[in-house]
C-alpha positions in Angstrom: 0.0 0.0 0.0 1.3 3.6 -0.7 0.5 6.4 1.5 2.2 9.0 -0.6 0.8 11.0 -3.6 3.4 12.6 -5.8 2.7 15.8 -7.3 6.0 17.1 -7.9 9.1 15.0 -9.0 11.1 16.6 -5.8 8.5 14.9 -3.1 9.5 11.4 -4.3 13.0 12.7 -2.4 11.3 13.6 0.3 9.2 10.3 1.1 10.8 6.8 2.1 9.1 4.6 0.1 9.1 1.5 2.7 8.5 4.0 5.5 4.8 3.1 6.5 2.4 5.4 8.1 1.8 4.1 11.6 -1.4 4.8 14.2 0.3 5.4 17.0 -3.1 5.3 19.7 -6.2 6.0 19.0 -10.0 6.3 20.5 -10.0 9.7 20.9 -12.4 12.4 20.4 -10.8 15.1 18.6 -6.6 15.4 18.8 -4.2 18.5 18.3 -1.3 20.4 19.0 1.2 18.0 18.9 4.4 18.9 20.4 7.6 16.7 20.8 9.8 16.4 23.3 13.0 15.3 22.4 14.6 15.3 25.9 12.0 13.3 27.5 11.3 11.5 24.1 7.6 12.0 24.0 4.8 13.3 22.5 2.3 15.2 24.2 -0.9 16.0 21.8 -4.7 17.3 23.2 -7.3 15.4 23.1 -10.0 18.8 23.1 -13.0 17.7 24.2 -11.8 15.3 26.6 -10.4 18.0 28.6 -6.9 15.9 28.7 -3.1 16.8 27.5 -1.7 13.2 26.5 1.7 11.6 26.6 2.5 9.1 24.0 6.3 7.8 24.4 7.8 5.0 22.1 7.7 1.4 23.9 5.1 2.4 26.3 2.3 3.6 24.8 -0.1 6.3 26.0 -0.2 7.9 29.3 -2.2 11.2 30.8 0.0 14.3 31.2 -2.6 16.8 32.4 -6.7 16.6 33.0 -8.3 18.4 33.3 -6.2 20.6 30.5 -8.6 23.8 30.7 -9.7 22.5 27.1 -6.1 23.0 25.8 -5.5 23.1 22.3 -2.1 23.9 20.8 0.9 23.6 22.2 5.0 24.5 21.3 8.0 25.2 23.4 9.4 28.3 24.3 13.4 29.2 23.7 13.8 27.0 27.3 12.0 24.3 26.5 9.0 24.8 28.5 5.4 24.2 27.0 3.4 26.8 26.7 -0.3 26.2 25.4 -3.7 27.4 24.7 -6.3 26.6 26.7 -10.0 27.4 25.2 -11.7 26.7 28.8 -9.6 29.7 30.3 -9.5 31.7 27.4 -5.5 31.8 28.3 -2.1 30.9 27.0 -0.2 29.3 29.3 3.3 28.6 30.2 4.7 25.2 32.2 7.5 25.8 34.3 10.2 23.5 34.8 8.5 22.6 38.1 5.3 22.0 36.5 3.7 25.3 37.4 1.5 27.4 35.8 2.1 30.7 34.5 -0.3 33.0 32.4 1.1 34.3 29.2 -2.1 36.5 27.9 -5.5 36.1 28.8 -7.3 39.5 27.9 -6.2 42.3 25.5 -7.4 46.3 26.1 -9.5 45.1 29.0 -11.2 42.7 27.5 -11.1 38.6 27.5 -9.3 36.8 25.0 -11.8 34.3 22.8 -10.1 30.6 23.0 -6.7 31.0 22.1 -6.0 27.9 19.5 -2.8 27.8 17.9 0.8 29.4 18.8 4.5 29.6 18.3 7.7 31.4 19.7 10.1 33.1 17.8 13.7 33.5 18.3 13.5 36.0 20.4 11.6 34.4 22.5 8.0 36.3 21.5 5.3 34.4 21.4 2.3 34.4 18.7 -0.8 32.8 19.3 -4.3 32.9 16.8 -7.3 33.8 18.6 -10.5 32.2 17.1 -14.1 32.1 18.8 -14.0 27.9 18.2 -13.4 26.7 22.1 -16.7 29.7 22.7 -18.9 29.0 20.1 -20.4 25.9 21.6 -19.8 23.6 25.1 -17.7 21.1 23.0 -13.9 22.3 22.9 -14.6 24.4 26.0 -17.5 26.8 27.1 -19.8 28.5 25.4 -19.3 32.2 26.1 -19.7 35.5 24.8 -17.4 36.7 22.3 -16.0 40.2 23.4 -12.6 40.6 21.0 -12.5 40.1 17.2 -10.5 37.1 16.0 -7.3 38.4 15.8 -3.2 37.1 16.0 -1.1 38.6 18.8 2.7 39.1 20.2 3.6 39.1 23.7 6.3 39.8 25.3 6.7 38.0 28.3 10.0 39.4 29.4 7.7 43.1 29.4 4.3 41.5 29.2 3.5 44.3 25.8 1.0 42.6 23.7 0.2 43.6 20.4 -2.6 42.5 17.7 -0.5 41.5 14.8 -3.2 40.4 12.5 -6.5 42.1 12.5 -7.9 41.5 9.6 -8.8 37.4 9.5 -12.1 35.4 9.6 -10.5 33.1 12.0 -7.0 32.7 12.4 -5.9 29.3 13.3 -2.6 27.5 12.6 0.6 29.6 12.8 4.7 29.0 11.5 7.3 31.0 10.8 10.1 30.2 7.8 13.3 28.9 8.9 14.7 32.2 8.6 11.7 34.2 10.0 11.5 36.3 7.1 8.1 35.2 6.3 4.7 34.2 9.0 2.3 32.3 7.8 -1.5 31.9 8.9 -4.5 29.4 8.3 -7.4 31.2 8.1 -10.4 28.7 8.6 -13.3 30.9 8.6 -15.9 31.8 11.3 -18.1 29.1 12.5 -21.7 28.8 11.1 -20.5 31.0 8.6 -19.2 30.2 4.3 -15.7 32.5 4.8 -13.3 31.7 2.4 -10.0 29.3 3.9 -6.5 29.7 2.8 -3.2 30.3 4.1 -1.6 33.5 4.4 1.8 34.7 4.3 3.5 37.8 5.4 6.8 39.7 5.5 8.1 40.0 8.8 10.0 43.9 8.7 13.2 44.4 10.7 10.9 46.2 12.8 9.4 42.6 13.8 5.8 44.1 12.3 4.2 42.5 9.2 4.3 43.9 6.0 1.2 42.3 2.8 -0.7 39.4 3.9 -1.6 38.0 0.8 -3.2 34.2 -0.2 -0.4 31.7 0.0 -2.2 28.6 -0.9 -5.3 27.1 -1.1 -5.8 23.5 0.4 -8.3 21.2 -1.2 -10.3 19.1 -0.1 -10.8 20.4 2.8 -8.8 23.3 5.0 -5.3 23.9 6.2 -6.3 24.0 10.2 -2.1 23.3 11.7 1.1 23.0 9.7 4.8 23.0 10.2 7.9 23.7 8.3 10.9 21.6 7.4 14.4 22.4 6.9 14.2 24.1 3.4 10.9 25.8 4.2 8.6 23.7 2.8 4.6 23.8 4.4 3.2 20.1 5.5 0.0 20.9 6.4 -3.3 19.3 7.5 -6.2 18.6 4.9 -9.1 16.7 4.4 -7.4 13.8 3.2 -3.9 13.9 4.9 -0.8 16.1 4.7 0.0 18.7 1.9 3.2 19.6 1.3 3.9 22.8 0.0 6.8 24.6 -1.6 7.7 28.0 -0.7 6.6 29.3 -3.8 3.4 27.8 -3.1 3.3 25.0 -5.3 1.0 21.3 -3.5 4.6 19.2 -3.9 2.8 15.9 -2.7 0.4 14.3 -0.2 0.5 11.5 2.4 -2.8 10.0 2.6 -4.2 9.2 5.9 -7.7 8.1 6.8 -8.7 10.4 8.9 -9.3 13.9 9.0 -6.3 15.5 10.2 -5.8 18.7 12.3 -2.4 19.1 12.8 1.5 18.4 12.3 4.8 18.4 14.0 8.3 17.1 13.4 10.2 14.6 16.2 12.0 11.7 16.7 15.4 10.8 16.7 16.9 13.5 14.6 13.7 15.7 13.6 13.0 13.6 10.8 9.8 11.8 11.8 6.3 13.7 11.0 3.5 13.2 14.1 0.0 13.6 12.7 -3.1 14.3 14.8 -6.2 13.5 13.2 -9.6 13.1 14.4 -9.5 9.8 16.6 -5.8 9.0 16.3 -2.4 10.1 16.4 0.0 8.5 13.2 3.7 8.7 12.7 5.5 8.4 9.6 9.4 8.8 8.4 10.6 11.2 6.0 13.7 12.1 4.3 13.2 16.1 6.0 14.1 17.3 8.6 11.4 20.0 11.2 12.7 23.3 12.4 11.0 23.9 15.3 13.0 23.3 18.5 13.2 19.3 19.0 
């Protein structure tokens, strides 16, 4: 059985073509933000509306890191290695300290609440971005249903000042965020508003020496279905979540290749041994595969 599509002559370099797709667990509800952990040589992933943050580690299967999670949904590490998250049931972003506290990153802007923070990464120096969507308040499923009192917007904090800033203002409904290896360019899923027919797509902008964003434009279009979380490899290529697996994009924007997987995935990020192995949450399940790439994000 092959689990890879080839669009582009370059992904057959990328795949290993005896390198099966494997379900790692499953019997979930709904599973995102995967985050490896090289150091401890796991994987912690959310399981949304199970209110949990689990642990899967090679040889031993699946454990419970944290439940309940505050409806957590995506997670990365900061430029010390600690997680930080976003939790839909607190309307927060949250930072684990290396003694498993809890500290609060962002949890209201100008006075007013923050929606259900969904999807966030750190830059080098050490700022974090985090997408703002109403999902986690829209209905009591990923968290609680609330009011909305912010627009759906991307912010910057600072933790070393605490200055936040809205860095995107003008989405439907941001959602999965990743810089370029070189942070030169941020790119956004928009996934639309809930209940609502809003064009989906991913975004790209230029990130000034100023660290503002300069045009914004439509990077790609993901079909079937929506790019909801992605990642990037080495050389700046997009794998992304889709309907019917991963995409991988080019940088120029160009659908390189899929891997097929049979459930609807929500997310990506690169682990294992040397960065080389992509984790894929999707729907029920959490898969692994081996590629010949290697992630950028810290291991």
């Amino acid at each position: 059985m092959s689990y890879f599509e080839i669009t582009e002559p370059v992904f057959g370099t990328y795949v290993i073509r005896n390198a099966r797709l494997k379900q790692l667990a499953t019997g979930f509800d709904w599973v995102e933000g995967p985050v490896w952990f090289g150091d401890a040589n796991c994987l912690l992933f959310s399981d949304i509306p199970s209110n949990r943050i689990m642990r899967w580690t090679p040889g031993e299967g699946v454990t419970v890191y944290r439940a309940p999670s505050n409806f957590a949904n995506g997670h990365t590490r900061d430029r010390e290695g600690r997680l930080v998250s976003c939790e839909h049931g607190a309307r927060r972003v949250s930072r684990t300290e290396h003694d498993g506290s809890l500290t609060v990153i962002a949890d209201s802007f100008q006075g007013k609440r923050l929606n259900s923070p969904n999807d966030v990464v750190v830059k080098s120096d050490g700022t974090i971005w985090f997408s703002d969507p109403h999902y986690g308040i829209v209905s009591n499923y990923e968290g609680h249903e609330s009011a909305q009192e912010l627009p759906c917007h991307v912010y910057r904090v600072d933790p070393a000042s605490g200055q936040m800033d809205a860095m995107v203002t003008d989405a439907a409904c941001p959602n999965g965020l990743a810089f370029s290896p070189d942070e030169s360019r941020f790119y956004m899923a928009d996934t639309g508003r809930r209940f609502c027919d809003d064009p989906t797509h991913i975004r790209v902008f230029d990130v000034k020496a100023d660290g503002s964003l300069g045009g914004g434009g439509i990077f790609h279009v993901v079909t079937p279905g929506k790019s909801d979380g992605f990642r990037l490899d080495s050389d700046g290529n997009i794998w992304t979540s889709a309907a019917d697996g991963v995409h991988c994009i080019a940088p120029d924007g160009r659908l390189l290749g899929k891997i097929l997987v049979p459930e609807l995935v929500s997310n990506v990020c690169f682990g294992g041994r040397a960065k080389h192995v992509l984790f894929i949450t999707a729907t029920t399940s959490v898969y692994s595969v081996a590629l010949n790439r290697i992630g950028v994000q810290r291991p």
